[in-house]
N, C-alpha and C positions, 0 to 999 in steps of 0.2 A: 504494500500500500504506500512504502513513503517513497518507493519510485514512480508512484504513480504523481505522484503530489509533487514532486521535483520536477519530470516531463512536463506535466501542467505548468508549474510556474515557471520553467524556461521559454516553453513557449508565448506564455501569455507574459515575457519578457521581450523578448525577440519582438515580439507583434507591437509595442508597445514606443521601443529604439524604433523599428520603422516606421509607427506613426511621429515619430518625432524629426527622425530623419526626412520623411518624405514630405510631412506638414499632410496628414491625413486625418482630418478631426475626426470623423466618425467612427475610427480604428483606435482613436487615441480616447474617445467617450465611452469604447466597448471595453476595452485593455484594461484602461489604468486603474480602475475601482476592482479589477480582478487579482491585483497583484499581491494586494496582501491578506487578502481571503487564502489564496492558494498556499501564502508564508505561513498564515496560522497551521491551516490543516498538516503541512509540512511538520510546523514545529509538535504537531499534537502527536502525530504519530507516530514522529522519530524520539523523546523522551520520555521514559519510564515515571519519571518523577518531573510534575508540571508544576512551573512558579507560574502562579498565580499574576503577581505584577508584572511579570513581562510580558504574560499574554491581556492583562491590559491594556498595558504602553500599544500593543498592537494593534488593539481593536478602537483606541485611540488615533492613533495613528491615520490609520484606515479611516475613522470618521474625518479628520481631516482633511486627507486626500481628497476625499469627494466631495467635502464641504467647500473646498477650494475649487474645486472645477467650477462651480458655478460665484466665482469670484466678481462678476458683473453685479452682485449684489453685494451692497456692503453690510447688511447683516450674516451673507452664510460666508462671508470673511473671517469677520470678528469671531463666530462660532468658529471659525475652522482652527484659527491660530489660537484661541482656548483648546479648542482638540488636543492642538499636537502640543499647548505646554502640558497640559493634563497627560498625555501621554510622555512626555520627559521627565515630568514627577513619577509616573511608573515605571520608568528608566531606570531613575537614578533610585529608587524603593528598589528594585529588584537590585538591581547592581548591587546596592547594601547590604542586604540580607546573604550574599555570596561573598564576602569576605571572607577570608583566613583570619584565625585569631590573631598570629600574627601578622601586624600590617606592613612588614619586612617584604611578605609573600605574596602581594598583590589581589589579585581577585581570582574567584573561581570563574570556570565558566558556567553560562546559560545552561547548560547541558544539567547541571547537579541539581 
């Protein structure tokens, strides 16, 4: 399953660079809200033990992304750039809770 979920987001990667490259909006309105739906499922499937605030920070994230697509308005801006700090405070929460006791040791990874 988590190759499944890898093929998927590469593709709906690749599709995404060529809407960008080519200037193809309607490839770029179909793609870009896909890309981190496909990240979550990725991450759900590939670890045993799921942090919680990271896969907020994602689903955060996400809400921004698409909250910005429609950037013509300047309400689902302001939401948008709340999204994604709200998802960097689930960043940096997750990020925390992965440290080593010792702070010599750096951080763990997402993975644990």
């Amino acid at each position: 399953m988590k190759k499944i979920w890898f093929l998927l987001f590469a593709i709906i990667s690749l599709a995404e660079l060529i809407s960008i490259v080519f200037d193809y909006q309607f490839l770029h309105q179909l793609s870009k809200p896909l890309i981190l739906p496909l990240l979550i499922g990725y991450f759900l499937t590939s670890v045993s033990a799921r942090n919680i605030y990271f896969l907020g920070a994602l689903v955060f994230c996400w809400t921004g992304d698409v909250l910005l697509m429609f950037q013509n308005e300047e309400l689902f801006f302001v939401f948008g750039l709340v999204a994604f700090l709200i998802g960097h405070v689930f960043y940096m929460m997750s990020y925390r809770n992965l440290r080593y006791n010792s702070m010599a040791r750096g951080l763990l990874s997402t993975q644990k």
